[in-house]
N, C-alpha and C positions, 0 to 999 in steps of 0.2 A: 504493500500500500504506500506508504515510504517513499520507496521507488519511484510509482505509478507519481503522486505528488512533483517530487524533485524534478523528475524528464515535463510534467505537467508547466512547471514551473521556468524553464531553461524553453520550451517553448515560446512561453508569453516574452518573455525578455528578449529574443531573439525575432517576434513580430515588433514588440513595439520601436527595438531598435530599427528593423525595416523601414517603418513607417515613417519615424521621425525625420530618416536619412532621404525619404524621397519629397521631390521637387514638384509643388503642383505646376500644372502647365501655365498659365498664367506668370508664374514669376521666373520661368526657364527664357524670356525673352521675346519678342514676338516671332512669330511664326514667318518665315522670309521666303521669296523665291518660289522654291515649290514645296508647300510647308504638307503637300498627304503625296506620296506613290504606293502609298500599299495601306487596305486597313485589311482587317481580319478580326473574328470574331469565333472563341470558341462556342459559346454561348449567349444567351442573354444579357449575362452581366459581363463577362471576362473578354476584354479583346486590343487590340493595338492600333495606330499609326504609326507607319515608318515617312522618314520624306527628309528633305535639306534640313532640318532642324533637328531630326535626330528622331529617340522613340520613345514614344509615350503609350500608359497604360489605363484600363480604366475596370475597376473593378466593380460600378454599378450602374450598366450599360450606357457610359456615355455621359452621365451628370458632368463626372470630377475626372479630372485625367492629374496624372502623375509621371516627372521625367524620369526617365532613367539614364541621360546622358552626362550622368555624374560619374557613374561606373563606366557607360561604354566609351566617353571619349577618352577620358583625365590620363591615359599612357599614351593619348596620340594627340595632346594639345599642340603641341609643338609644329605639327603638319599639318599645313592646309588641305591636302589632297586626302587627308583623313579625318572632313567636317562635317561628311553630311553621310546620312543611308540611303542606299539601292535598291535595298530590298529585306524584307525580314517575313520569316517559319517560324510559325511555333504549332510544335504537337503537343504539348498540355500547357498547362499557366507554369508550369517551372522550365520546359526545355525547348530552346530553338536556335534560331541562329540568323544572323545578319549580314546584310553586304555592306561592307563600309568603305566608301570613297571610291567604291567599283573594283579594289584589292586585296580588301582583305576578309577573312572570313572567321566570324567569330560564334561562339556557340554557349553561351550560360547552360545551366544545369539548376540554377537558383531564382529563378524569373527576372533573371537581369542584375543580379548585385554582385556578380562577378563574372569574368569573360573570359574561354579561354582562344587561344587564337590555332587556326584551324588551316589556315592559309597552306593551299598546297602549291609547293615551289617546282615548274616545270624545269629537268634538267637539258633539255635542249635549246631553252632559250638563256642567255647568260646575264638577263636584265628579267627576273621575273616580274619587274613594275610592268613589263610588258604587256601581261595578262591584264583584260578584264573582264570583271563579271559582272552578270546584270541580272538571272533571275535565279531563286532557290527554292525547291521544293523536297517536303520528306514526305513517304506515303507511311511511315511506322519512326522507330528510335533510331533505326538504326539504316535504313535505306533510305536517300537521299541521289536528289543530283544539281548539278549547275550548269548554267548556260552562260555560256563568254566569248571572249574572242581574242588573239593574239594577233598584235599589230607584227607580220613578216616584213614589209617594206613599205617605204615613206613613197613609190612613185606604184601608182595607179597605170596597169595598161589600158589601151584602150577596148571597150567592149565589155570591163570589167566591172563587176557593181558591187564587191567585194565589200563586206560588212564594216570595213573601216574604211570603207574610200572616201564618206562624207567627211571623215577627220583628217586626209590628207596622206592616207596611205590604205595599205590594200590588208586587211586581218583573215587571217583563216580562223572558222569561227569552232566552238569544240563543246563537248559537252564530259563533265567527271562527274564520277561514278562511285557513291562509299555505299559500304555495306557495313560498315565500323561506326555508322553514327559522328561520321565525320573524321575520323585519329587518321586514315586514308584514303586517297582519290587513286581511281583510274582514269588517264584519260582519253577521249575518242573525238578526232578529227571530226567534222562535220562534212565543209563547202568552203568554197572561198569566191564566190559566185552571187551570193543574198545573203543577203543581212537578217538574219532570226531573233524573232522578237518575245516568243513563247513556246511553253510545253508543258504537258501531263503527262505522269504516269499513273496508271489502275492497279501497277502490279510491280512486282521485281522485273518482268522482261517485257511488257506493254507497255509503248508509250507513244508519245505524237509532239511532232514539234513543229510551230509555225514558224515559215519566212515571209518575208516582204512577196512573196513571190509563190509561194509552192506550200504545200502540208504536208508535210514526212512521218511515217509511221517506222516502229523498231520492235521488232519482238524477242532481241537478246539483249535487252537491256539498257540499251543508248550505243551498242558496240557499229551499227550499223544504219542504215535508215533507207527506206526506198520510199521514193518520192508517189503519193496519190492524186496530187491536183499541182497542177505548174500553171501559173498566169504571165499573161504576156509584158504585164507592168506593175508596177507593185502598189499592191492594195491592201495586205492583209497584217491584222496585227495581235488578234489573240482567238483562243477555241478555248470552249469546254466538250467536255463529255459527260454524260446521261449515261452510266451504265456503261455498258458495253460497245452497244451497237448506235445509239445515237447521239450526235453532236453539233456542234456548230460552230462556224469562226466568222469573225468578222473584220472591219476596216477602215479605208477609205473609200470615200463617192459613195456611202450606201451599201458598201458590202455586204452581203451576208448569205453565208452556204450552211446547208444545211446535209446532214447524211442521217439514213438510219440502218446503214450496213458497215459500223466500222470504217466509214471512210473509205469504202469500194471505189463509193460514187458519189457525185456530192451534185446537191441540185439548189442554181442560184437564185433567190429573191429578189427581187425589184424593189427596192426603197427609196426615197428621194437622193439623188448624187450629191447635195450641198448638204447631208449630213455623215460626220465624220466618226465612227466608233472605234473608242478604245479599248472598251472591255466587253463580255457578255459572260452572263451567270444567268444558271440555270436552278430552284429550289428542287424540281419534278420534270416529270415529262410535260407537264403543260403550262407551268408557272415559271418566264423568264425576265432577264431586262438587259436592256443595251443601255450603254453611257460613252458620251461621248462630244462632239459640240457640233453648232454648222459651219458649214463654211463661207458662207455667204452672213451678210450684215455686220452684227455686234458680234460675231465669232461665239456665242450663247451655248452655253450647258445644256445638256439636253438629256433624260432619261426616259426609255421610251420601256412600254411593259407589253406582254403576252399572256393571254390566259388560255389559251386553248393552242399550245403547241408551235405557235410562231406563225396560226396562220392571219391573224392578224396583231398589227403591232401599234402600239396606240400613246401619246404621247402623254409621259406624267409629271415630269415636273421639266423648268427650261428658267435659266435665270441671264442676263446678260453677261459676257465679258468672265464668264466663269466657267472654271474645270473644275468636274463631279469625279469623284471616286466612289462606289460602295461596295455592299457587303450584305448578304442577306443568310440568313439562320437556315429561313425557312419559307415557305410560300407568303406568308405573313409578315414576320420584323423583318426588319433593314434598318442598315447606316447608311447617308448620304452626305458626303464631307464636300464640302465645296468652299473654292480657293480661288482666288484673283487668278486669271489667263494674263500671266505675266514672266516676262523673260530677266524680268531687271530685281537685285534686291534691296525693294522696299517694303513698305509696311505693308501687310498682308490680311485683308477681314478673313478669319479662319472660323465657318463656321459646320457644326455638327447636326443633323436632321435624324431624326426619327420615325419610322413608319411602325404600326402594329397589324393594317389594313391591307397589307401587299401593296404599298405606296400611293394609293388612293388620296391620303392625308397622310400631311407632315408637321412634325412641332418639332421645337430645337432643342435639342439635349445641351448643346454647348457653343458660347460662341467670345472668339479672342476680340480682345484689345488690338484696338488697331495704333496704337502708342508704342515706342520705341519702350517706357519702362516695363510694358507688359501688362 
């Protein structure tokens, strides 16, 4: 009993130290640049933002957010190229892992109050700053993979549309491969041809990765990939999958394909071309949404929903001069994070939406300062 007490007791002490030690969002600074690229949501209450400012957590769906960039940055103050996050996983509220500054890769065990660094060094490049990464996925603790790309040369041939040629050189792009829960990567060559923007995997050896250009599917793992749909110009910039056998990706101009054989075949929609999709999430087979902005006018936020399978698609929320990110549970709740469509860092309106209705109605869970002291 004793015992039971004492471990009772070195619990609470070890929350309340947590708590004390964390940053609510509001006095980490305001929110700049591009203050959401990623939310996630294990649940109801529990879930994250990643983005230029770093990552925050909120443990009652959304009210109160708290930083964690006390722990993830403070060993990389010193380096600007390691200011901001790419991308963050998490498989429960204690374990996941982040892309920080597009180099490195780091992994808590403790929901963020300590970091260990994960980063795998390719030995045939002799500058591994070479490398970057850009999206991370784990389907369990221990299976995991990433998507990046390694700049080979600073000159562009022609003909070539190689995944770094918008920065000034030509990247072969790759994807690694842990089965360690990160202690180890393998890694596998892609293309050097498109620029890849996303992927899913369902399994240890099924998986699917989108390019600007084509949808490649792999069934040992990421070791290989054969190409299902190639387009003539590049449009496309993320999928999900539905199970198995149905999925969707979408893009620019109105994109949007749809399959329900695994990506055999994929049959395209017609939607307005001056709207631009970045994401698409899926609750069910018949409850989805697309986000993304137009391209015409005030360049406007735009979240469009489906109730019956995508055969019609119906417009839910659209706000000026702004980019949506969200995040949905379930056919019902959703996040809608929405952030100034800005290239430049200034002050930023950051604010958080709620839906319970499957987006029908929204109220705001949370909304920043748009003041430098936060």
């Amino acid at each position: 009993m004793r015992g039971a007490m004492r471990q009772l007791k070195i619990l609470l002490i070890l929350l309340l130290f947590w708590v004390s030690n964390l940053q609510p969002l509001q006095t980490a600074g305001t929110l700049l640049h591009v203050p959401c690229k990623r939310v996630l949501f294990l649940d109801s209450k529990i879930g994250w933002i990643a983005g230029d400012d770093g990552l925050f957590k909120t443990r009652d769906g959304g009210l109160k957010w708290i930083s964690l960039n006390k722990y993830l940055f403070s060993p990389y103050a010193q380096s600007d190229d390691l200011s901001e996050l790419e991308d963050a996983f998490f498989i429960n509220e204690g374990v996941g892992w982040v892309i920080l500054g597009y180099k490195k890769i780091l992994k808590t065990m403790d929901g963020g109050l300590s970091w260990t660094d994960q980063t795998p060094i390719d030995p045939l490049i002799k500058d591994y700053k070479a490398n970057q990464f850009s999206r991370i996925k784990f389907i369990d603790r221990n299976h995991g993979w990433i998507l990046g790309k390694a700049l080979i040369s600073m000159k562009v041939l022609p003909g070539q549309v190689g995944v770094g040629a918008d920065h000034g050189g030509l990247s072969q792009a790759f994807i690694l491969r842990t089965s360690d829960g990160g202690q180890s990567w393998t890694k596998f060559d892609v293309d050097r041809t498109e620029r890849f923007l996303n992927f899913q995997f369902l399994d240890e050896k099924g998986g699917w990765l989108i390019g600007s250009q084509s949808i490649n599917r792999t069934t040992d793992g990421g070791q290989t990939w054969v190409k299902q749909i190639s387009l003539k110009r590049p449009a496309l910039r993320d999928l999900i999958f539905i199970g198995r056998k149905e999925a969707w990706a979408v893009g620019w101009w109105g994109t949007v394909f749809y399959s329900c054989d695994a990506g055999n075949q994929w049959i395209q929609q017609d939607l307005k071309t001056d709207y631009s999709f970045d994401s698409v999430f899926f609750a069910d087979r018949e409850t989805g949404w697309l986000t993304g902005s137009l391209l015409s006018g005030n360049n406007d936020g735009i979240l469009l929903a489906t109730k019956d399978g995508g055969k019609k698609w119906e417009l839910q929320y659209q706000e000026p001069r702004k980019t949506f990110n969200s995040f949905f549970i379930d056919s019902q709740e959703g996040w809608l994070v929405i952030s100034a469509h800005t290239t430049s860092h200034l002050p930023n309106e950051y604010r958080i939406l709620h839906t319970s209705d499957g987006g029908r109605t929204w109220t705001v869970r949370y909304q920043s300062s748009t003041s430098r002291g936060g």
